[in-house]
N, C-alpha and C positions, 0 to 999 in steps of 0.2 A: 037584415040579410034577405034579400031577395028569392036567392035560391045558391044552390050549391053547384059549381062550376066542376063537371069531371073529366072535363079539360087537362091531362095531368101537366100541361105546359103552365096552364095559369097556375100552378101555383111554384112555379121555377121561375115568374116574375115578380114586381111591384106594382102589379095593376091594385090590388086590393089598399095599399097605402094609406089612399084617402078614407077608408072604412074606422069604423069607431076597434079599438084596439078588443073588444069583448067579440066581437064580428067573426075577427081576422084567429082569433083565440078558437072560436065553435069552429070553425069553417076546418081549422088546420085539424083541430081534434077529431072534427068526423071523415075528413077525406085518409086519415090515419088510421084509423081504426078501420076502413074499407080496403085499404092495401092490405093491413095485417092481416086480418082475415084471412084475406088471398093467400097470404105468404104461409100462413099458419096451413092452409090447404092442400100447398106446396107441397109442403115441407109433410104434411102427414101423408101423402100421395108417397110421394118418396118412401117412406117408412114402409109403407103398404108393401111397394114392390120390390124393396131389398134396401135397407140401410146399412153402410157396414160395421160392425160391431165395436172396431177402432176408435169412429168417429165421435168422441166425447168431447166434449168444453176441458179447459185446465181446470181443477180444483185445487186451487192454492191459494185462498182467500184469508187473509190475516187483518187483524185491524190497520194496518196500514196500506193494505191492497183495498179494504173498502174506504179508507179518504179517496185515493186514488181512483177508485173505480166512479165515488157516489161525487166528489168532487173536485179536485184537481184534473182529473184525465178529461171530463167535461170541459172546462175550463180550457185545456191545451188543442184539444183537437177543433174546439167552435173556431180558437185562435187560427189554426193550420188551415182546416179546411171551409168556413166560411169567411172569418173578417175580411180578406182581401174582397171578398162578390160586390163591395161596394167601390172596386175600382178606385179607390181614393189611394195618390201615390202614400200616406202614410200608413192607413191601414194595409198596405200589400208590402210598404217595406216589416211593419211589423208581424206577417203573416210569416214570411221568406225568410227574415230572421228566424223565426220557432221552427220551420221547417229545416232548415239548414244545421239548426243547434242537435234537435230531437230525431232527425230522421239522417239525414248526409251523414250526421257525427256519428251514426252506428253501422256506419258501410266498412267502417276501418275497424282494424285493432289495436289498441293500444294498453298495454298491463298497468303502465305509470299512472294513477288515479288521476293526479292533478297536469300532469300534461295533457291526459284523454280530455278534460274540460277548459283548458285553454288552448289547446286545439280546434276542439268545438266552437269555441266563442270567437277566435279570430277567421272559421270559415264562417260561422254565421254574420258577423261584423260584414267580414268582403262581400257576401252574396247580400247582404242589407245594403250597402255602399253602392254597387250595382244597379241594380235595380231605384235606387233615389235618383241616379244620374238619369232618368228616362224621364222625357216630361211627362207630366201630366197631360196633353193633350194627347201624348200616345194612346195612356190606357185609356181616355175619354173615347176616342175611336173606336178601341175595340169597344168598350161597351156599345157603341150607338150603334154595332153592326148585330142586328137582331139574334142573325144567326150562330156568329161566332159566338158572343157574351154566352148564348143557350148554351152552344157547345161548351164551355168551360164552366158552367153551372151543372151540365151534365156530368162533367168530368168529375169535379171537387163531389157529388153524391156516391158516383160509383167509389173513385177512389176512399173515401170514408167507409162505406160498407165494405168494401174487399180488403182492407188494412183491420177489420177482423177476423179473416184468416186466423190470423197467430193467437188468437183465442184457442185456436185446435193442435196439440202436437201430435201430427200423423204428417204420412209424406205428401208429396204432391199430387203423387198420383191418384189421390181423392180429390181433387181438385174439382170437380164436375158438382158433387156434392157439398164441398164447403161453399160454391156460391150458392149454391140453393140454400145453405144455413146461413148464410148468411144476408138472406132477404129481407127479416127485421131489421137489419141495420140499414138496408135499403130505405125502405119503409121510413126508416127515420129521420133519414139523410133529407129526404123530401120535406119532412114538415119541419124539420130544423131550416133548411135554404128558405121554406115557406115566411118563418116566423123571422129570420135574420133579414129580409127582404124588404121586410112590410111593416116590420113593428124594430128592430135593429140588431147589435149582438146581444146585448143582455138578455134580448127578450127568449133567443136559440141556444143562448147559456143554462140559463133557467129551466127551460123547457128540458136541454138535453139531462141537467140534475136532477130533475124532477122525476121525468122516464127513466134514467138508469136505478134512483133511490128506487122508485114502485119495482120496479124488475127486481131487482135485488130480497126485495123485503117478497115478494111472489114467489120468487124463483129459490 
């Protein structure tokens, strides 16, 4: 490891790739822990000058909200918000598909259990269907256009970090505040993109189990 690049672009690429996988491992965990910091600085700044008393996390944590939290939910959201970064038409139909099941299928209401999930399953089918009809050399495009590919790497971290929102039940109008709580998952989102980038998914699967288990067992 040469040195540490705080570039915060480099590590929203795969320049590091070619680096031995221990490298790419320190690099992600120290440029992590420099964000947190920040954010933890934030966020007690905040504190300082008025937090509102509202604003708590859920606690309704059961032994099957920690599967869910320590690993299934890791599991689904690396799915949602990075596998597609590899622009490969089949990991982005499999991205779109989870998207569509998990997030669209909860825009509606439905009381009937089992039409709510073949409901689900036949808008996620169409929006997977969709999106396979697009060639492959489309998404290759977008990838090779520097700017664009960043901007929807930017996109997939924020959107990750602010879909913990609903961690919080209070109204919106603390909205100013939950993005600032939610800058660890900022923080995260970066060295997850870092790690799914450079080393693949499994490796921003892991990673994201690994951090939620430590938080949890901390926290």
């Amino acid at each position: 490891m040469k040195y540490l690049n705080l570039d915060i672009n480099h590590y929203l690429s795969d320049k590091d790739k070619g680096e031995k996988p221990i490298v790419i491992l320190i690099k992600g965990a120290v440029i992590y822990l420099i964000l947190l910091i920040v954010s933890i600085l934030v966020i007690s700044y905040a504190h300082h000058i008025g937090w509102p008393n509202e604003l708590k996390p859920k606690e309704n944590i059961t032994k099957d909200t920690i599967l869910m939290l320590i690993v299934i939910g890791p599991i689904i959201e690396e799915t949602i918000h990075r596998l597609w970064l590899s622009f490969h038409k089949t990991e982005i139909i499999i991205s779109v598909t989870c998207i569509s099941f998990f997030i669209l299928g909860e825009l509606y209401h439905i009381d009937d259990k089992y039409i709510r999930i073949l409901t689900k399953l036949a808008i996620a089918f169409v929006m997977g269907y969709l999106f396979y009809k697009i060639p492959q050399a489309r998404y290759d495009s977008i990838k090779s256009n520097k700017y664009l590919y960043r901007s929807f790497i930017w996109f997939s971290i924020l959107w990750f970090s602010l879909m913990h929102i609903n961690n919080y039940n209070v109204e919106m109008y603390y909205l100013p505040y939950l993005i600032i709580a939610c800058l660890p998952q900022f923080c995260a989102g970066i060295l997850f993109t870092y790690f799914r980038l450079n080393l693949g998914i499994y490796a921003s699967i892991f990673a994201h189990i690994l951090l939620n288990g430590v938080t949890y067992i901390l926290l």
